[in-house]
N, C-alpha and C positions, 0 to 999 in steps of 0.2 A: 813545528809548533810555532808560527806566526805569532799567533794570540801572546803566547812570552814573552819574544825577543822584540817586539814591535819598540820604538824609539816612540816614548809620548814627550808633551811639552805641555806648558804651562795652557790655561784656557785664557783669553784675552782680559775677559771679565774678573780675573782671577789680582788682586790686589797682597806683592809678598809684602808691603812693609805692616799689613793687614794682622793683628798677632791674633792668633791662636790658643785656644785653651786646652788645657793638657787633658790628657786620657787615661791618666796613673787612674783618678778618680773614680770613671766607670768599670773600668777594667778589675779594680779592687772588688767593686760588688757582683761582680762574676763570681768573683774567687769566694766572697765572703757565702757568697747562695748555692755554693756545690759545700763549702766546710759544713753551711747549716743541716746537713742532713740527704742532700740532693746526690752526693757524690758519692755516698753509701748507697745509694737508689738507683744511681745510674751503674754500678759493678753489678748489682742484683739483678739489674733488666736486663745487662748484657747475658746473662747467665742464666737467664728463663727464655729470652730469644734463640740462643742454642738450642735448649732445652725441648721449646715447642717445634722449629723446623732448623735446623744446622743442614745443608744435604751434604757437605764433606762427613761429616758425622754420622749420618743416618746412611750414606753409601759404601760407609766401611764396612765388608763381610767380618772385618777380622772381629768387630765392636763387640759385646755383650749383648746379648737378647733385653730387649725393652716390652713392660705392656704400656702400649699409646696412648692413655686414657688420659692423659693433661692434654693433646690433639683433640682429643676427640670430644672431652669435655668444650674446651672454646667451639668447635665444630654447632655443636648444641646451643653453646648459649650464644655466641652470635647472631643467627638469625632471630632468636628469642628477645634482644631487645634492640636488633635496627634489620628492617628485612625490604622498606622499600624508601623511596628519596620523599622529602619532605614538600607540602603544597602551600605556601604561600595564603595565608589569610589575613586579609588587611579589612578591616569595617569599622564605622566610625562606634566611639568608645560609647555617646550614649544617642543608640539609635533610634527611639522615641522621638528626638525632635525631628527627627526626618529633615534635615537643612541639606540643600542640594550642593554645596561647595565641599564640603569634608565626602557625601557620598561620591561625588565623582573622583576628587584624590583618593579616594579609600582604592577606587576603580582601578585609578592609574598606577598608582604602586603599585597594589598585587599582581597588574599584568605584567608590569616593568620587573618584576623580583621573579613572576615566573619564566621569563626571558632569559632574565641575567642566570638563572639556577643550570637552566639547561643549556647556555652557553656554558658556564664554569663546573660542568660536571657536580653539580653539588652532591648527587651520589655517591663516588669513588670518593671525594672526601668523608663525606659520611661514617664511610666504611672504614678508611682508614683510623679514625677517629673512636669508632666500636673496638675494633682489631686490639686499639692500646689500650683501650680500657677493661676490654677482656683480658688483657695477658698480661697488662702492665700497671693497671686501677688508675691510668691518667691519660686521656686525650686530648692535644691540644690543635689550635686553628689560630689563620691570622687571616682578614682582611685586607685589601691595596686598592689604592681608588690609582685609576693611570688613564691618561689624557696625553693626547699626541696629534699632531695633524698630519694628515696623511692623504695623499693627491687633493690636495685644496682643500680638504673635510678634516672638521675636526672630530677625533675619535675617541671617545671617554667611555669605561668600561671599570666595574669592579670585580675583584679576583678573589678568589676564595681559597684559602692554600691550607692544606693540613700539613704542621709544626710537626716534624721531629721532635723525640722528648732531650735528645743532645744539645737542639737548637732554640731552645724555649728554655726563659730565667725569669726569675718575679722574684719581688722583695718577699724575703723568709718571713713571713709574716701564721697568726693564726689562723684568721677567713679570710676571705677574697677580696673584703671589703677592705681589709686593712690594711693590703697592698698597694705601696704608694709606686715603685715600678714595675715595670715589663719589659722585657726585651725580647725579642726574635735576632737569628742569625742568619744571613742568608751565602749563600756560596758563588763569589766573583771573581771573574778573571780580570785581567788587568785593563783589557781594554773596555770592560764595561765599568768597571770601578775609575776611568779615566773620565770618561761619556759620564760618570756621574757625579765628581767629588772635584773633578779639574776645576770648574769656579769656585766652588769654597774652600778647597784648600791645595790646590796646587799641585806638586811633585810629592806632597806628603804621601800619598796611599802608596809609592813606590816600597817604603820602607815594610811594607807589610807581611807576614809570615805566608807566602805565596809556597804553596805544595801541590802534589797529585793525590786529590786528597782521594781515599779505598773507602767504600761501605764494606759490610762484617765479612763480603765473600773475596775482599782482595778483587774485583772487579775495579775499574777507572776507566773513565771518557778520557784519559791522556792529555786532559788542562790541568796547568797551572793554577789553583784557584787560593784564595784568602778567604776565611768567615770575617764578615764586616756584621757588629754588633747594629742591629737598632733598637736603642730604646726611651722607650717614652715615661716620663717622670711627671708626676698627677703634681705631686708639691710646688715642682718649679715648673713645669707648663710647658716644658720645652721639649723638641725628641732631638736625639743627639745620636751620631755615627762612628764607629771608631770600632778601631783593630787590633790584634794584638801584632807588636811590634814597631807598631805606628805610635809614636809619641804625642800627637795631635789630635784634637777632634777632625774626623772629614767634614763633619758638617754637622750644626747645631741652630737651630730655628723654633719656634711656634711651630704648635700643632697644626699640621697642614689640612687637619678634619676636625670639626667640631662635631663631638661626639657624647649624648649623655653618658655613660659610662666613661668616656674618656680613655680606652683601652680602646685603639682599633682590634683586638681579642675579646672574645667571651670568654668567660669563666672556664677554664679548661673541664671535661667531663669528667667527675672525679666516684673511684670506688671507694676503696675503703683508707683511710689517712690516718697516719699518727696524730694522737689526741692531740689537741691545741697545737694543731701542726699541719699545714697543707702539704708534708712528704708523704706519700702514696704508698702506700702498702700492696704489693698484688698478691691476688688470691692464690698463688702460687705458694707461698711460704705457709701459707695456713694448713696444705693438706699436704707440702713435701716429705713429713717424717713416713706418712703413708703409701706415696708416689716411690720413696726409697724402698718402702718392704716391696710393695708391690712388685718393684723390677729386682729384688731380692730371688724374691719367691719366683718370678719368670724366669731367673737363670738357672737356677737350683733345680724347676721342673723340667729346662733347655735338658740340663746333664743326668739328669737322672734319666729321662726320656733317650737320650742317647746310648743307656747303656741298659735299656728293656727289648734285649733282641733275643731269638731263640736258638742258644746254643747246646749241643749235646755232645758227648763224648763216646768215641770207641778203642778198643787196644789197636797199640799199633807196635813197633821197636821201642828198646830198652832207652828211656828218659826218662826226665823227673815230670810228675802231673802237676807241680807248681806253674812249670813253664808254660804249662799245655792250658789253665784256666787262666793267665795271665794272655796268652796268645789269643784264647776266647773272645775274652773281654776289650780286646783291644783290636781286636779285627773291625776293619769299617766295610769290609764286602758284605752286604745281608745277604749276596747272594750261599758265601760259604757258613754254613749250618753245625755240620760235624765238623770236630776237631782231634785228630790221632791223638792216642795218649801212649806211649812205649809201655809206661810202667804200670802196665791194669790192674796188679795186685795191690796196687795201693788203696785202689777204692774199695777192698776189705770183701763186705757181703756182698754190696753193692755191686760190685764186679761182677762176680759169680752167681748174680741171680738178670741181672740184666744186662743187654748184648751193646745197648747205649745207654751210660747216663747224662740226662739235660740237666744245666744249668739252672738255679732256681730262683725264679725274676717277680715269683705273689709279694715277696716281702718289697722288693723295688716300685712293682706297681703300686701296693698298700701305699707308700708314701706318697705318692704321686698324687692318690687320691687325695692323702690328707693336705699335701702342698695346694693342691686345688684349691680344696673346700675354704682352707684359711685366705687365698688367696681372693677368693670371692665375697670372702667378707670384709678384707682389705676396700675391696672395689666400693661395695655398699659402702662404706662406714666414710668413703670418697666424695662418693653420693648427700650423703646425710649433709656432709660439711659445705658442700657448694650449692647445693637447695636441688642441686636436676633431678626430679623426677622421673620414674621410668615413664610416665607416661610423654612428659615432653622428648624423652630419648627413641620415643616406640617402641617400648619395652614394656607387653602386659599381660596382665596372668589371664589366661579365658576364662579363670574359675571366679573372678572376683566380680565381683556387681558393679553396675554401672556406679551407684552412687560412692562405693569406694575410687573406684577410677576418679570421678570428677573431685571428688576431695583431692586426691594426690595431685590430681592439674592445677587446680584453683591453690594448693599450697607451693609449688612449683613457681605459679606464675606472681603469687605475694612476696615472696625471694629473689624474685630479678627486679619487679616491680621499682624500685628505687634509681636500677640501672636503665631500666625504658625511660623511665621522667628524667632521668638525666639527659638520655640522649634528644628528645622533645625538648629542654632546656636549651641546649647547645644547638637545635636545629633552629628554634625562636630567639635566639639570642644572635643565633647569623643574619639573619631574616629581618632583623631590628638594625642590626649596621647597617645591612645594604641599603636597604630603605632608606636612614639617615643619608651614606653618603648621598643618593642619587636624589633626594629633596633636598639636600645640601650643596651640592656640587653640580649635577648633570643640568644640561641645557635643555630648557623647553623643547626643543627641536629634537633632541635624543630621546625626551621621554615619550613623545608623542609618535615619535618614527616605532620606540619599543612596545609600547601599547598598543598602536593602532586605532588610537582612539579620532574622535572627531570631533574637536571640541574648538568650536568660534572663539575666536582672538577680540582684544578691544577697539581694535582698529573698524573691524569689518559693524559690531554694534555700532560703534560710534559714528558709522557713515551710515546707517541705518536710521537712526535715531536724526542726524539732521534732516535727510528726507523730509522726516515725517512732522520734523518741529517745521522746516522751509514749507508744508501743503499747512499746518495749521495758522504759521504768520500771512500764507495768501489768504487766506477764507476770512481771518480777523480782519485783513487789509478790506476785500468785499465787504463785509459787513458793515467798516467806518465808513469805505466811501459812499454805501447807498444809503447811509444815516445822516450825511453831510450834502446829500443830491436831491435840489428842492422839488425838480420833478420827479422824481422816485417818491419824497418824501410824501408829495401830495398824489400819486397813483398809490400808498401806501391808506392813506386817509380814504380814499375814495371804497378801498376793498380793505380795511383791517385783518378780516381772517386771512385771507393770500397772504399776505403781508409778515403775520405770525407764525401760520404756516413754513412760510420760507425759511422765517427766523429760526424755528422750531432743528427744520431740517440741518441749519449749518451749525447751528450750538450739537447736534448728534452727532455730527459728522467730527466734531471737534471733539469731541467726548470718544468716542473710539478711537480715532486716533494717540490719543491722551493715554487710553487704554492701552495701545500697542505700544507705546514710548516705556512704559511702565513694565510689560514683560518683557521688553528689552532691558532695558536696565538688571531686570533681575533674572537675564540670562548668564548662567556659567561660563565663563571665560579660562582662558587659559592661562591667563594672568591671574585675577583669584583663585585660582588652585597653585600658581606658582610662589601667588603669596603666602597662602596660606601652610603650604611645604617648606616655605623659607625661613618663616616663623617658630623656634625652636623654642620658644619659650610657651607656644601654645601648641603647638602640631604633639607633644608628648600627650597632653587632655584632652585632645579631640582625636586622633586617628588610635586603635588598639589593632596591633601587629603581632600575631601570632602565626601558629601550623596546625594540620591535621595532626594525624596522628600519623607515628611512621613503624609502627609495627603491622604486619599483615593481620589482615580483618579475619575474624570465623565467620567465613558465611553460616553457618548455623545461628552463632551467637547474633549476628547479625537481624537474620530473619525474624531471631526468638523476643530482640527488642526491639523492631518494627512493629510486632504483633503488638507487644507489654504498650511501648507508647501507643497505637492506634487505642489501645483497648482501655488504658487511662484516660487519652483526652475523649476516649467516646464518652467517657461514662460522666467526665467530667460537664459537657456540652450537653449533654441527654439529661439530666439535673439543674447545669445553670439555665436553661431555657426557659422552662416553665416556672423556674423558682425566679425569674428576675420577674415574668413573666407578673407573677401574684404579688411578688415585694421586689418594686423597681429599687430599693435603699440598698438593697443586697449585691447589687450589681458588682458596682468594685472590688470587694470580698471574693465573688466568684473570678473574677477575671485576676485577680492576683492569684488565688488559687488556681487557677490554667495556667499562667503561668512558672510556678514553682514547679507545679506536674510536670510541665515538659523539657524545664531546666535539670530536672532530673535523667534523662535520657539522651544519650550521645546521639541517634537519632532525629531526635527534635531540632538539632543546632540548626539545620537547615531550613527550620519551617518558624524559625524564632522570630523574623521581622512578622511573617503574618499572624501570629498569633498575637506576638504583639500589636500590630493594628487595630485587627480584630476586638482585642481587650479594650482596648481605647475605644473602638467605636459603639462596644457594649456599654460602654462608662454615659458616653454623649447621648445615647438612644436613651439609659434609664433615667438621665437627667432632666431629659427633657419635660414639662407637666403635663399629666396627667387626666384626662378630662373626664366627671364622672359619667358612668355609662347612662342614666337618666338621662340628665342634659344633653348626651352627645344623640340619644336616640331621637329626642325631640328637637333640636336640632337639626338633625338628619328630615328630620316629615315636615319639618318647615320647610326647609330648602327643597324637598322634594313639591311641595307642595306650590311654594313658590314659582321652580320651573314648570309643574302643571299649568298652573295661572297664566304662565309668563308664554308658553308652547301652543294655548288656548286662543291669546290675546294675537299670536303672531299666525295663526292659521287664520281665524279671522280677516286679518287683516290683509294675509297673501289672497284670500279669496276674494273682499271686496276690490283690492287691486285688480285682478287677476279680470273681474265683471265688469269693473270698468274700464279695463282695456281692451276687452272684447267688445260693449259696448260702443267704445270710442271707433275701433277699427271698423264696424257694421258702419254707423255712421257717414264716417270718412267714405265707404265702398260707396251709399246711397248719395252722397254727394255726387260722387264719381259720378254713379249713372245717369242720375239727372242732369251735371254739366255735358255727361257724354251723348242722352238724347236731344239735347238741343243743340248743341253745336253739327250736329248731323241733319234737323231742322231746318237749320238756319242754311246748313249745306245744300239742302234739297231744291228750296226757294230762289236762292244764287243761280244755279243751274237750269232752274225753271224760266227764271227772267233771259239769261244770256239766249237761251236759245227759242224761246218766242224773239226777243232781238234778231236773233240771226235769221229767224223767218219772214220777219217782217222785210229785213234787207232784201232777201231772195226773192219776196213778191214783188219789190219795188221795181228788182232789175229782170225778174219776166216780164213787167209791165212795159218798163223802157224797151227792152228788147221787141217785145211784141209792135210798139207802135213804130220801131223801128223796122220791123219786116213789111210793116205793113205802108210805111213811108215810100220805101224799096219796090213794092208791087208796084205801087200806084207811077215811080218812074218808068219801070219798065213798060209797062203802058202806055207812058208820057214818050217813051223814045229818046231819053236822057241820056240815059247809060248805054254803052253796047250790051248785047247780053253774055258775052263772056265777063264781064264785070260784073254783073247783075247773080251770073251764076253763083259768079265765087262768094258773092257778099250773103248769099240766102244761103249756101251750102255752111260757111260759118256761123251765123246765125246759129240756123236749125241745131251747129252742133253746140252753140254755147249751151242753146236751150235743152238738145238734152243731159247735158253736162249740171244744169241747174237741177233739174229735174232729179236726177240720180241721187245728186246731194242732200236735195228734200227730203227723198224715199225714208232713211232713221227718224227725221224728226217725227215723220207720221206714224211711224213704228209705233214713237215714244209715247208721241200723245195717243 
């Protein structure tokens, strides 16, 4: 065992000339809170914890017969008042105003509490916490907020631990209220008691009563361990540590949690108490004088049952027959029947009229019966004193009527009913720490990683918002300079409308924007929810932190107020309609009225914000005035009348448009055609002139030509020219000329 023998030393941090305050002090109000009544409580619960499961006890053959009905009872009532784990319900306290910063933390917690419940088992504490209040009329629980950094991360988580009733002290007080401390003990070994008390106090926790400490079955983990006291004192404000044997405080500080209650404990779940007395009475004592007949009567019928066997007698050799019923009766073989009797004269007529006589066991049974019967009414009379009903047991007569059945349930379940809202109590009362710590303590970064929520930081608005103010100081900056710029100023004069127009356009654009800066601003951040968490003096009137319920649902019952609510608020809406409908004054009245209806019903919880809206918006509708139906009807034929006028006036006018721009268009066409017949005119005449021109050319140069052939004859006549000369110049000639000719041929076509 390392963890024992290990060599500790002082922590650096650790100051000896540092003095210490004694622990006589705490240590007395231990003593003084078992004298008060607690220490008689606590020999009594050792002795009902036996009583319910011992298994050295219940595994000895050699034991006395028991009937198990104190087992079997808590069996019963257990699931009767805790049978599933508690839901987390956080909503802001008055939800009419519908403000978006309390709704989103309402958000965040209840996810963050649903996280933490089902990391910390919140169930098996639960149970363990039913367990003692069943067997022991006191359940208690603690609270620990722990924070550690762990691979660069820092790690914070709350714990939820169910107290031993060994390890749990409170000031002896009458109610819970008047309890100025608390303590819890928890079980350390030395090297964690090192790792946690070596800066405040040193070598001191060496001194401490270090054992292998046994639970009731003599079982041990084989450490070493110390109970280290902690507790927390409301008067002086301080929580303080310390041990027996330990002459010193370990450690005394400020509440490391700011807590309304001030108890990191809830009220522990309590049954039945001595009067002006928070000592616990369990329901054991109340019905043991009857638990004892009870296993009275089970042993009495163990023995008598043992000795309802069938035995008979025949002669046999000379003995005494005392031996031989004694033999009888004391045999454990059932298989041997008959028993020899030597001395058969003894048994007189008997003998000598029958060959065996039996043993006669109607009177042994007779008893049996009667041990029974009494003892069945032991069992009832069990019954009566602890409220269980047969019907909560499954125990029920076929012959009885439903409506008796449900009376037995419904008084059954008025009997435990004190012990359900307690456990609801203790489930909302954890539910309210954790939440504290974790709007107390936990770092924006853990809450938002447990929730999974998505919620904009002020950093990210804040960059947002300058954006949008840096586009609205550009647009203002446009607007001075084109109001400062002579020639803008005066193309402003020259077109006004453009001009106001434009204006128009940038004051809009500056007006939306303005807009968006505005739902910025009054975006949820995750700093206003962190503020508003961190604020203890307002976060208790704004956010209400409660649970479901944690007893198993009837779906029958279920179903049967599903119906009951639908069938109220129908009847309720089916009425307020028509009746706001004829007297709009009435409205409110009705809407409070739907509202109280469905506050009535554990079904409605869920449908409460809309109904509530709803009613509000009933409120604003009938508020509003009223127009009489005369007026509105005439009214009504004016406007219509008006649009006739106005649908009259606009056809019209689409038509005469409509005429005059077909009009226009014909026009436009006839212009066309007329500039398109004379330009094709004027084309005609162009072409008429060019090519009379061009004929006139062609006749000019057949003329030349021709007095040039005929120049030509006249030499070759003359004997000028040779006549190979002669030839070739008339052979060119001829062909310019019919070259001309050819050319002509169109124009004579044309003309």
């Amino acid at each position: 065992m390392t963890d024992d023998t290990q060599t500790v030393e002082d922590g650096d941090d650790f100051d000896p000339k540092k003095p210490l305050k004694k622990s006589a002090g705490y240590l007395k109000l231990i003593k003084d809170y078992e004298k008060a009544g607690y220490r008689n409580y606590g020999d009594h619960a050792d002795n009902i914890d036996k009583r319910y499961a011992d298994l050295e006890r219940l595994a000895n053959t050699a034991r006395d017969r028991e009937f198990a009905i104190f087992w079997a009872n808590i069996q019963v009532l257990g699931p009767s008042i805790y049978s599933r784990p508690p839901v987390p319900v956080v909503i802001p306290r008055f939800r009419a105003d519908r403000k978006p910063i309390p709704r989103v933390a309402s958000e965040l917690l209840e996810r963050c509490a649903t996280v933490g419940f089902e990391l910390e088992d919140l169930d098996g504490v639960m149970r363990s916490i039913r367990d003692d209040l069943s067997i022991l009329s006191r359940g208690c629980s603690w609270v620990r907020y722990e924070a550690k950094s762990k691979d660069n991360n820092f790690v914070e988580k709350f714990c939820i631990e169910h107290t031993n009733r060994k390890d749990f002290a409170h000031d002896p007080a009458r109610t819970w209220k008047e309890v100025d401390w608390a303590a819890k003990r928890s079980w350390m070994t030395k090297t964690e008691m090192r790792k946690r008390f070596r800066k405040t106090s040193g070598k001191a926790y060496l001194d401490a009563a270090f054992a292998i400490r046994r639970d009731e079955q003599d079982n041990t983990d084989g450490k070493l361990k110390a109970g280290v006291w902690e507790l927390w004192s409301k008067s002086a404000n301080r929580v303080v540590w310390f041990a027996e044997g330990v002459e010193v405080l370990l450690d005394d500080d400020e509440p490391h949690l700011k807590l309304e209650g001030f108890f990191p404990c809830p009220k522990p779940a309590y049954g039945t108490t001595q009067r002006n007395s928070l000592v616990p009475v369990p329901d054991y004592v109340q019905y043991k004088d009857q638990l004892e007949e009870i296993n009275e009567l089970t042993r009495r019928i163990s023995a008598l049952a043992e000795s309802v066997k069938v035995k008979g007698f025949y002669p046999a050799g000379a003995s005494d027959i005392g031996d031989a019923i004694e033999a009888a009766i004391k045999s454990l073989d059932n298989r041997q029947i008959l028993v020899p009797v030597s001395n058969w004269a003894a048994f007189g007529d008997l003998g000598t009229s029958e060959p065996i006589i039996w043993l006669p066991i109607e009177i042994i049974g007779n008893v049996i019966v009667q041990l029974v019967t009494l003892r069945r009414q032991l069992i009832q009379d069990v019954y009566e004193i602890t409220g269980l009903s047969d019907i909560m047991r499954g125990s029920t007569d076929p012959n009885e009527t439903l409506g008796a059945q449900e009376m037995k349930s419904q008084y059954g379940s008025v009997r435990i009913r004190d012990r359900q809202d307690e456990m609801v109590r203790v489930a909302r009362d954890l539910t309210r720490i954790a939440c504290e710590i974790m709007a107390e303590n936990f770092q924006k970064k853990t809450l938002l990683e447990m929730s999974q929520l998505d919620i904009a930081e002020d950093a990210e608005i804040r960059k947002q918002v300058s954006a949008l103010e840096k586009q609205i100081k550009g647009i203002e900056a446009q607007i001075k300079e084109a109001q400062s710029d002579p020639e803008i100023q005066a193309q402003a004069q020259q077109k006004p409308e453009v001009a106001q127009k434009i204006l128009q356009q940038a004051q809009g654009q500056i007006e939306q924007l303005a807009q968006q800066i505005n739902q910025l601003n009054e975006t949820v951040t995750i700093e206003k929810v962190m503020s508003l968490l961190r604020e203890q003096k307002i976060r208790p009137f704004t956010l209400d932190i409660e649970t479901d319920s944690t007893i198993t649902p009837d779906e029958n019952a279920q179903k049967k107020r599903a119906t009951e609510f639908t069938t109220a608020v129908g009847g309720i809406l089916a009425q307020a309609v028509p009746a706001v409908k004829e007297v709009p004054q009435i409205a409110p009245l009705m809407a409070e009225t739907l509202k109280y209806v469905a506050s009535q019903f554990r079904a409605g919880r869920q449908l409460d914000a809309v109904i509530d809206e709803f009613a509000e918006q009933m409120k604003q509708i009938a508020s509003q005035p009223q127009a009489n139906a005369e007026a509105d009807a005439a009214q009504k034929t004016a406007q219509a009348d008006m649009q006739a006028k106005a649908m009259e006036a606009k056809i019209k006018q689409d038509t005469f448009a409509r005429d005059t721009d077909i009009k226009g268009k014909l026009a436009d066409h006839d212009a066309k055609m007329r500039s398109y017949e004379a330009t094709e005119k004027v084309k005609a005449i162009q072409v008429e002139s060019q090519l009379r021109a061009e004929k006139h050319a062609q006749d000019m140069e057949l003329g030349r030509l021709d007095v040039e052939k005929k120049r030509l004859e006249l030499a070759k006549l003359g004997g000028q020219i040779d006549a190979q000369g002669q030839a070739a110049d008339i052979h060119a000639a001829e062909a310019a000329q019919r070259m001309t000719e050819r050319a002509m041929e169109p124009v004579g076509a044309e003309e």
